[in-house]
C-alpha positions as CSV (number, residue, x, y, z in Angstrom):
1,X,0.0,0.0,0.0
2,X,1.3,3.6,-0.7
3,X,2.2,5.7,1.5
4,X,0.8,9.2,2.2
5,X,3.7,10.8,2.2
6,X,5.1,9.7,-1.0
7,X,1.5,10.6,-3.0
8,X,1.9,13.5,-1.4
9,X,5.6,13.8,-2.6
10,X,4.2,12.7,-6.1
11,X,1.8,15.5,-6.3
12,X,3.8,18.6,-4.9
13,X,6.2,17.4,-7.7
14,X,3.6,17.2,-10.6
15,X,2.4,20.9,-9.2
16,X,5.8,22.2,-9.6
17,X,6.5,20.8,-12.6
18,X,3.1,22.0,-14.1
19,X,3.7,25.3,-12.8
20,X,7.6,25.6,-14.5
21,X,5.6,24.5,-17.5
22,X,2.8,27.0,-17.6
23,X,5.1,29.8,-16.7
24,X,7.8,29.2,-19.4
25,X,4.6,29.3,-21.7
26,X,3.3,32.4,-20.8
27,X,6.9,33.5,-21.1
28,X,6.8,32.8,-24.5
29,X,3.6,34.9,-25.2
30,X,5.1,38.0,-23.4
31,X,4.4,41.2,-25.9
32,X,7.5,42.4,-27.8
33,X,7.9,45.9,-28.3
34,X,8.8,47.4,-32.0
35,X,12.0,47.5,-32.6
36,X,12.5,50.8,-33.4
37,X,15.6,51.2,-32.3
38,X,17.4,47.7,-34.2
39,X,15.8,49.0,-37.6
40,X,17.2,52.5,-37.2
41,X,20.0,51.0,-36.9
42,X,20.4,48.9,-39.8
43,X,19.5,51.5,-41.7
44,X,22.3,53.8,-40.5
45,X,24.6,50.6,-40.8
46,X,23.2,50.6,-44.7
47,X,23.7,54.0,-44.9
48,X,27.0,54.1,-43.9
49,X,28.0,50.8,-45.9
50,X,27.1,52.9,-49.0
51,X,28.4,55.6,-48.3
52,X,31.6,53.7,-48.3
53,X,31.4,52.3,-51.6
54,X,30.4,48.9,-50.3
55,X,28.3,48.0,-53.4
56,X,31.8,47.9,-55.4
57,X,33.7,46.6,-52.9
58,X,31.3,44.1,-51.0
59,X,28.1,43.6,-53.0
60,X,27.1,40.5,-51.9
61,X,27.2,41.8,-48.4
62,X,25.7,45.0,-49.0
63,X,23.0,43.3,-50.5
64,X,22.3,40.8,-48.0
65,X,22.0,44.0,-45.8
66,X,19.4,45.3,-47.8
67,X,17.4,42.7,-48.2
68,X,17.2,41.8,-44.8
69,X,16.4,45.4,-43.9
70,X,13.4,45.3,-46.3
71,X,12.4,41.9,-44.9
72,X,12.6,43.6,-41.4
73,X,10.3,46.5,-42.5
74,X,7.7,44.4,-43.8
75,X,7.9,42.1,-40.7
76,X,7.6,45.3,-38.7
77,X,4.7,46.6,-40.9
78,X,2.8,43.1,-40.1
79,X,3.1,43.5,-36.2
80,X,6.0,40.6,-36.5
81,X,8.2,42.6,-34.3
82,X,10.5,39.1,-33.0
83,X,10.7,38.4,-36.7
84,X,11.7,42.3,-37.6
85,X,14.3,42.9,-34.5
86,X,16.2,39.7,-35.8
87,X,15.9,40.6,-39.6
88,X,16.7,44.0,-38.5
89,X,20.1,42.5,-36.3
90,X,21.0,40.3,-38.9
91,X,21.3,43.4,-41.3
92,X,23.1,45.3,-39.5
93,X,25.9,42.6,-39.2
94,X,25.3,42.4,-43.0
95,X,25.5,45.9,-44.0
96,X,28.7,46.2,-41.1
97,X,30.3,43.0,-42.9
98,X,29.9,45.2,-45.7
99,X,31.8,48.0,-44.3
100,X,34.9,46.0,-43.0
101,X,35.1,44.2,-46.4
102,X,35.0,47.7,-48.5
103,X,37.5,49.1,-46.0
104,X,39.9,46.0,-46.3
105,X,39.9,45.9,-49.9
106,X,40.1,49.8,-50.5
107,X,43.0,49.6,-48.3
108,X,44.7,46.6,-50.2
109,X,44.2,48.6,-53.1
110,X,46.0,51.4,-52.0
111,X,48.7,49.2,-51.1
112,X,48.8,48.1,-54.8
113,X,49.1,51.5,-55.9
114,X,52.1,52.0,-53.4
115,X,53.7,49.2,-53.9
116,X,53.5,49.7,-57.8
117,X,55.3,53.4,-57.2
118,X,57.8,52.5,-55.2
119,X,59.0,49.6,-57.7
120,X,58.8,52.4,-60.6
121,X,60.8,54.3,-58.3
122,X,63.5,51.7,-57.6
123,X,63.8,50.9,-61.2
124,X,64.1,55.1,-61.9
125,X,67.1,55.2,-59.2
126,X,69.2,51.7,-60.7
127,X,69.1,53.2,-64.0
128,X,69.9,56.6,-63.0
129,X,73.0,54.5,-60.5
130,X,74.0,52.1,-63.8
């Protein structure tokens, strides 16, 4: 026969497991507010990718940025605001990927150029030397 105790065990267990469960739901359902502030700044993030020249430099970045940012705006426009605050983050690291690359390969290219003169240079002072 079972004891008291241990039913009693049995069901302050179930309780608090039902309990953990219906809170993590409700949890789930808590109201998101707009992300205003994630989509303003993807857009400066876009902005500022091409104002770099990042559809030369990094297009497939750059347009991964925009894309998202429109997918993020429609979200937003639907009252999807989880879906438009992670669109909206994801194209910010896009459109910031974007950035970095255009930076890194403007820089390389000035490096070229460098790199180009001074050999034209060297070659100017061994003939001048010879």
């Amino acid at each position: 026969m079972p004891s008291i105790t241990g039913s009693r065990a049995k069901c302050q267990s179930l309780l608090l497991g039902t309990g953990s469960v219906a809170l993590l739901t409700l949890g789930g359902c808590a109201t998101i507010a707009p992300p205003d502030a994630q989509i303003a700044t993807a857009e400066n993030e876009v902005r500022q990718a091409e104002s770099l020249g990042a559809q030369q430099y990094a297009q497939q970045s750059y347009n991964l940025a925009k894309d998202k940012l429109e997918e993020a705006r429609k979200a937003y426009q639907e009252e999807e605001f989880l879906k438009a605050q992670r669109l909206a983050e994801k194209a910010a690291a896009d459109a910031t990927l974007a950035q970095v690359t255009t930076n890194n390969r403007q820089l390389k290219s000035a490096i070229d150029k460098l790199t180009a003169q001074i050999d034209a240079l060297e070659k100017e002072l061994k003939k001048k030397s010879s």
